[in-house]
C-alpha positions as CSV (number, residue, x, y, z in Angstrom):
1,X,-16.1,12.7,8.0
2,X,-16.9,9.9,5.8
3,X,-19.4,6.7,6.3
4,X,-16.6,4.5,7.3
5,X,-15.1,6.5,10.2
6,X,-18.4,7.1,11.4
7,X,-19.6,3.6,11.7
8,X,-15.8,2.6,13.2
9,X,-16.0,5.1,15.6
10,X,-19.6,4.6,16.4
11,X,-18.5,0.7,16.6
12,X,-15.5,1.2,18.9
13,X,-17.9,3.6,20.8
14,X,-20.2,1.0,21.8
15,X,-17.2,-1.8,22.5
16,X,-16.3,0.6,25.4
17,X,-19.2,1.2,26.5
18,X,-20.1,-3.1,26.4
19,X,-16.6,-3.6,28.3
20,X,-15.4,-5.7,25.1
21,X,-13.2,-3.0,23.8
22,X,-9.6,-4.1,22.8
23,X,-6.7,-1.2,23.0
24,X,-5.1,-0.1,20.0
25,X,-1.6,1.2,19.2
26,X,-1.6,4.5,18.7
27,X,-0.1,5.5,15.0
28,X,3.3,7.0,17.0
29,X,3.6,3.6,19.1
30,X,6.9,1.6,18.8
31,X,6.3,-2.0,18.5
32,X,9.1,-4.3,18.7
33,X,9.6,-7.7,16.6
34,X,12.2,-9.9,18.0
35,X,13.9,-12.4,15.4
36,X,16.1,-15.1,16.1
37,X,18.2,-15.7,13.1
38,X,19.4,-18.5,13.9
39,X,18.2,-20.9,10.9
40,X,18.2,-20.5,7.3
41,X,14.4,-20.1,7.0
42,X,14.4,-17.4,10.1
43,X,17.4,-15.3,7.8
44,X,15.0,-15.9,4.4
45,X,11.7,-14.2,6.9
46,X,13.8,-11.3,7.7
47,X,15.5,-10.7,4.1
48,X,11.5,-10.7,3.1
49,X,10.1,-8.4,5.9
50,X,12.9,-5.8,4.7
51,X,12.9,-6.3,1.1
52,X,9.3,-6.9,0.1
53,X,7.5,-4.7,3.1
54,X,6.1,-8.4,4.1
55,X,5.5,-9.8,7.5
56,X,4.2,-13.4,7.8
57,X,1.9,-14.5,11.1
58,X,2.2,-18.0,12.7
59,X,-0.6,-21.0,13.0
60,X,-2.0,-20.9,16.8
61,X,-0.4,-24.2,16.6
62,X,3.6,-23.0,15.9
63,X,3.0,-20.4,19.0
64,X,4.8,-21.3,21.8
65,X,1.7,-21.2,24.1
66,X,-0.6,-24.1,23.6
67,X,-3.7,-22.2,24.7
68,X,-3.4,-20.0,21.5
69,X,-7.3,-20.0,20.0
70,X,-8.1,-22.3,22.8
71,X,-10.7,-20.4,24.7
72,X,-13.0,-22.8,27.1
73,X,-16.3,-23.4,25.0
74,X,-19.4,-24.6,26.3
75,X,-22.9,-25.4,24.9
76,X,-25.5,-23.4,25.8
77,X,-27.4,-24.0,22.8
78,X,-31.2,-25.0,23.0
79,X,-34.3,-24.3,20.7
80,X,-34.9,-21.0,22.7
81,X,-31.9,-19.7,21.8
82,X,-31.5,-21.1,18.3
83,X,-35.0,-19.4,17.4
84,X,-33.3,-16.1,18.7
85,X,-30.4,-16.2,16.6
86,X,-32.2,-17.4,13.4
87,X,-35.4,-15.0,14.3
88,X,-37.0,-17.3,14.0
89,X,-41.2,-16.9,14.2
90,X,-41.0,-13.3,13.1
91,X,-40.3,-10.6,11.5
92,X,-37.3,-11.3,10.5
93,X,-37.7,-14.9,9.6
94,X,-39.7,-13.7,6.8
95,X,-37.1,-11.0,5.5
96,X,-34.8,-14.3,5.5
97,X,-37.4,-16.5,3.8
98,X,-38.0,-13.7,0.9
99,X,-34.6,-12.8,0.4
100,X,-33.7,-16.6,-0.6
101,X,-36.7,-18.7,-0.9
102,X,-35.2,-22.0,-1.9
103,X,-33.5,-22.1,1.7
104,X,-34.3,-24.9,3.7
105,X,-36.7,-24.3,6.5
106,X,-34.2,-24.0,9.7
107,X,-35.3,-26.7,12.4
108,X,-34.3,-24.8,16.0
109,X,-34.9,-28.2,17.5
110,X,-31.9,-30.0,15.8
111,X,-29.3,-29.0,18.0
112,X,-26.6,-31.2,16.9
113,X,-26.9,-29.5,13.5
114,X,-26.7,-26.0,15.1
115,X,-23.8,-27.5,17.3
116,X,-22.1,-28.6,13.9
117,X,-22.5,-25.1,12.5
118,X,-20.7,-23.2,15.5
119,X,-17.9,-25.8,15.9
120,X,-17.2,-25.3,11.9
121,X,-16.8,-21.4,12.8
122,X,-14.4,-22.0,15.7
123,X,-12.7,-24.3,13.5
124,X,-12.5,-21.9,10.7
125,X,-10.7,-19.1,13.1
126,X,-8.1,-21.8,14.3
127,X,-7.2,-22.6,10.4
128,X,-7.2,-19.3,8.4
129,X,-5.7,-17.2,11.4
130,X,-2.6,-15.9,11.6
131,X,-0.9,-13.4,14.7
132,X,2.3,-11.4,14.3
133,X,3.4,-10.7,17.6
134,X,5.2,-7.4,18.5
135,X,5.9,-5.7,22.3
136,X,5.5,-2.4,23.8
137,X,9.6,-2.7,25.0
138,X,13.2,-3.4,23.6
139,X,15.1,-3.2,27.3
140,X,13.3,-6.8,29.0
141,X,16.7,-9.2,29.3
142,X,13.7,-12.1,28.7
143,X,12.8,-10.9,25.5
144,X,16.3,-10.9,24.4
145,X,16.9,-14.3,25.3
146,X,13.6,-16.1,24.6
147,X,13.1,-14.8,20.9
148,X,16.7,-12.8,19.8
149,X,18.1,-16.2,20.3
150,X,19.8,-15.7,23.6
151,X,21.1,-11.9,23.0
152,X,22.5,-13.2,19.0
153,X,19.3,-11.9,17.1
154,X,17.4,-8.5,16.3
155,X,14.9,-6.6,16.9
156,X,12.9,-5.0,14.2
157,X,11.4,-1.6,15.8
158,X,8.1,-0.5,13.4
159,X,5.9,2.2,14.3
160,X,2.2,2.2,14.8
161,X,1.6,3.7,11.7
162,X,3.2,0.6,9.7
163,X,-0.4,-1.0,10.1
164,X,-3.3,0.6,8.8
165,X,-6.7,-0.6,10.4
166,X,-7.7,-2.0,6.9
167,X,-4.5,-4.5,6.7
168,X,-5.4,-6.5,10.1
169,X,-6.8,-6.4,13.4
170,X,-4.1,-4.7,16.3
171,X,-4.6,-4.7,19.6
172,X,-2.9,-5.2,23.1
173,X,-3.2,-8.5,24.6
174,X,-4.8,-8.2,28.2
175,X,-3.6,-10.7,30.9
176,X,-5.7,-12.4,32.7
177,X,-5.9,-15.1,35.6
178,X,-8.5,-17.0,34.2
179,X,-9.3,-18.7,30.6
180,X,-11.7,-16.8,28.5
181,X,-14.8,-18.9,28.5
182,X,-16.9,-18.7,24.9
183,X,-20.7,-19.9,24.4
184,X,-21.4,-21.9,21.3
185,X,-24.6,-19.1,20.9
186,X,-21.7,-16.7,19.9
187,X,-19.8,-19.2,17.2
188,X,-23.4,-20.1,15.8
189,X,-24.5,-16.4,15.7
190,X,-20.9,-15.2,13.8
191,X,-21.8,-18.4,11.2
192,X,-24.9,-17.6,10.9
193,X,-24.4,-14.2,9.8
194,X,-21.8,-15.8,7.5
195,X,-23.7,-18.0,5.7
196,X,-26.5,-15.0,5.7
197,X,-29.4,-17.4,7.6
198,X,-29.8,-14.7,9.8
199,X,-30.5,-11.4,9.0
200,X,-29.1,-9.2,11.9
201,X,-25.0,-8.5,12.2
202,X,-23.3,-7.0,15.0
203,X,-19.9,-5.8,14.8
204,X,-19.9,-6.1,18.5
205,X,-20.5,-9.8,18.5
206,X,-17.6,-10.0,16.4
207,X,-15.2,-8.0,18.1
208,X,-16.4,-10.0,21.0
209,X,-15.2,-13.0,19.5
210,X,-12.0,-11.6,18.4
211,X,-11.3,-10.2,22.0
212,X,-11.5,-14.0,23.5
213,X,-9.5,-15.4,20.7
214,X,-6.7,-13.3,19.8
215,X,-6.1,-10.3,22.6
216,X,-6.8,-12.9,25.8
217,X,-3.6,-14.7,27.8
218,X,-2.5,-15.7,30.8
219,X,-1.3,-13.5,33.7
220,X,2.4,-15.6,33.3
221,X,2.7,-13.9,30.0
222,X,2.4,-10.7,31.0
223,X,6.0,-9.8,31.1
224,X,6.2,-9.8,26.9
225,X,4.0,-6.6,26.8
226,X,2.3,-7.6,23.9
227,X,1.0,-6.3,21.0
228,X,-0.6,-8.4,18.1
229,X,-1.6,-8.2,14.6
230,X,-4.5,-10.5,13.5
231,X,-4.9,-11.3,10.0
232,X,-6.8,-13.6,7.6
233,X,-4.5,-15.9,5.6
234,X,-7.5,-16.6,3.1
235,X,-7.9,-13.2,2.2
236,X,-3.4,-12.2,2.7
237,X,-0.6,-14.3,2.0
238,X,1.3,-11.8,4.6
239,X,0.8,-8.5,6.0
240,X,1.6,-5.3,3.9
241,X,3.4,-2.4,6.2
242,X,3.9,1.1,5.6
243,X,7.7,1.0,5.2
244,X,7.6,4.6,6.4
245,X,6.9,3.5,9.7
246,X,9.9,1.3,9.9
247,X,12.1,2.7,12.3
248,X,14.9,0.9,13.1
249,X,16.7,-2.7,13.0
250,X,18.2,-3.2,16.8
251,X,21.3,-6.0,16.6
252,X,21.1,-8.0,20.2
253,X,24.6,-7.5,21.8
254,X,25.9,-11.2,21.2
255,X,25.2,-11.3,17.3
256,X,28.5,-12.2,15.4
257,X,30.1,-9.7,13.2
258,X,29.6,-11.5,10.6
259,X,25.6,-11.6,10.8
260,X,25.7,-7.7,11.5
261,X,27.7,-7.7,8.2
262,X,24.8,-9.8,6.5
263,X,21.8,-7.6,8.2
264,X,23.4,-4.4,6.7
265,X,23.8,-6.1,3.1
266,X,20.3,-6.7,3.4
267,X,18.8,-3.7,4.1
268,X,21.6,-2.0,1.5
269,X,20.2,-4.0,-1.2
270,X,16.4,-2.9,-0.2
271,X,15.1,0.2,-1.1
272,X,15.2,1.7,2.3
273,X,18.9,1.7,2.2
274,X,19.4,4.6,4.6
275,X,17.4,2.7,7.5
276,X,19.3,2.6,11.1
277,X,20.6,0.1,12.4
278,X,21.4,0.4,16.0
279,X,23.5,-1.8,18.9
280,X,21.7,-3.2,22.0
281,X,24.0,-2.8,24.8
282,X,23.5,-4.4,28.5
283,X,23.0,-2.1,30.8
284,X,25.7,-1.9,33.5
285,X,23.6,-0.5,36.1
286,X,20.2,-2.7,36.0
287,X,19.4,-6.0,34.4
288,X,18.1,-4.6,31.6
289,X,19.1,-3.8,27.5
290,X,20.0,-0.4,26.5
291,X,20.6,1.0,23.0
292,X,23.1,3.1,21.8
């Protein structure tokens, strides 16, 4: 087993065991995409996912819940804790101090500076963010009419294995009754390790952070399922999938003729030409979606 796997597996390991774990699709997991197609830029997103093997993640703020990368944060920051993060009076501060010598002398008693520093990280994940959202099921009549554009859109069906871990962050998103609550200590710590003032890291504070942020909603959501992809649009443009893992394209059962003629045009002219696509069909025993 290589070096990687070990520390990932030693890393996931100890989320479990901390109770910060988030739960990841397995590689043989369908995830569904609903897509409208209802405008011309919503036709030009799904002509690109098909042809180019490019999905593209929405701003927390173009989500349709306003508590996206909204967690309740409060300041628990005070010199005590400052000098822990830092190291400050030990060991460590004198690993820091040797490794960059020119480094201003960090004052744990100038909180607002500290308070700065953790707002810009919180900041930073709010900007350079995106989330692709997927769900666990194709047959929820809401789905169909919140985001196929009332039973007239598709439904792309991917596989787990689309995503390798290395392309993004995937997890389910828990439901909860109650907004996650985050400590400025945690933001300061994660920028901290950033700007390399501190010389500790913990991959546990930062799937921590990631938990609250991205894999947290409310209990009224719950009925989507969810499944999300995290990645950062500093470092992608979109996310890369593994076209081998794309399954199927599932047409709602109100889409025109003429935009099931323009789906299978598209994926003729990609080179995944033999891809199904499949008919969505309501059910006429349950309120639910079938597929033929």
């Amino acid at each position: 087993m290589d070096t990687n796997a070990e520390t990932w597996m030693d890393e996931e390991i100890s989320a479990l065991r901390e109770g910060i774990s988030v739960r990841r699709p397995t590689q043989s997991q369908s995830m569904f995409k609903y897509v409208s197609l209802n405008t011309k830029k919503s036709w030009e997103y799904f002509a690109e996912t098909i042809t180019t093997g490019i999905l593209r993640g929405a701003t927390s703020q173009s989500l349709n819940d306003p508590f996206e990368m909204e967690p309740h944060v409060f300041d628990d920051l005070r010199p005590s804790v400052v000098q822990r993060i830092y190291g400050l009076g030990g060991f460590a501060e004198k690993i820091r101090n040797r490794r960059n010598p020119k480094a201003k002398p960090i004052d744990a008693n100038d909180l607002e500076t500290h308070r700065k520093s953790a707002e810009r990280y919180l900041n930073s994940v709010r900007k350079d963010y995106r989330i692709i959202s997927f769900c666990e099921r194709f047959d929820s009549p809401l789905l169909w009419s919140h985001y196929a554009n009332s039973y007239r859109g598709a439904c792309i069906h991917f596989l787990g294995r689309s995503f390798p871990r290395s392309r993004g962050l995937s997890g389910y998103v828990e439901y909860s009754s109650f907004r996650p609550v985050y400590p400025l200590s945690l933001a300061l710590h994660l920028q901290a390790e950033k700007d390399q003032r501190t010389t500790s890291s913990s991959r546990l504070r930062q799937i921590e952070s990631e938990k609250i942020h991205f894999f947290t909603k409310a209990n009224e959501w719950a009925y989507e399922n969810e499944i999300r992809i995290v990645y950062n649009s500093r470092h992608h443009r979109g996310l890369e999938f593994d076209r081998q893992g794309l399954a199927s394209i599932i047409v709602a059962p109100r889409m025109p003729e003429k935009d099931r003629d323009r789906i299978q045009s598209i994926v003729n002219a990609s080179d995944i030409p033999n891809l199904h696509i499949r008919e969505a069909k309501l059910s006429s025993t349950s309120f639910s979606v079938e597929i033929n």
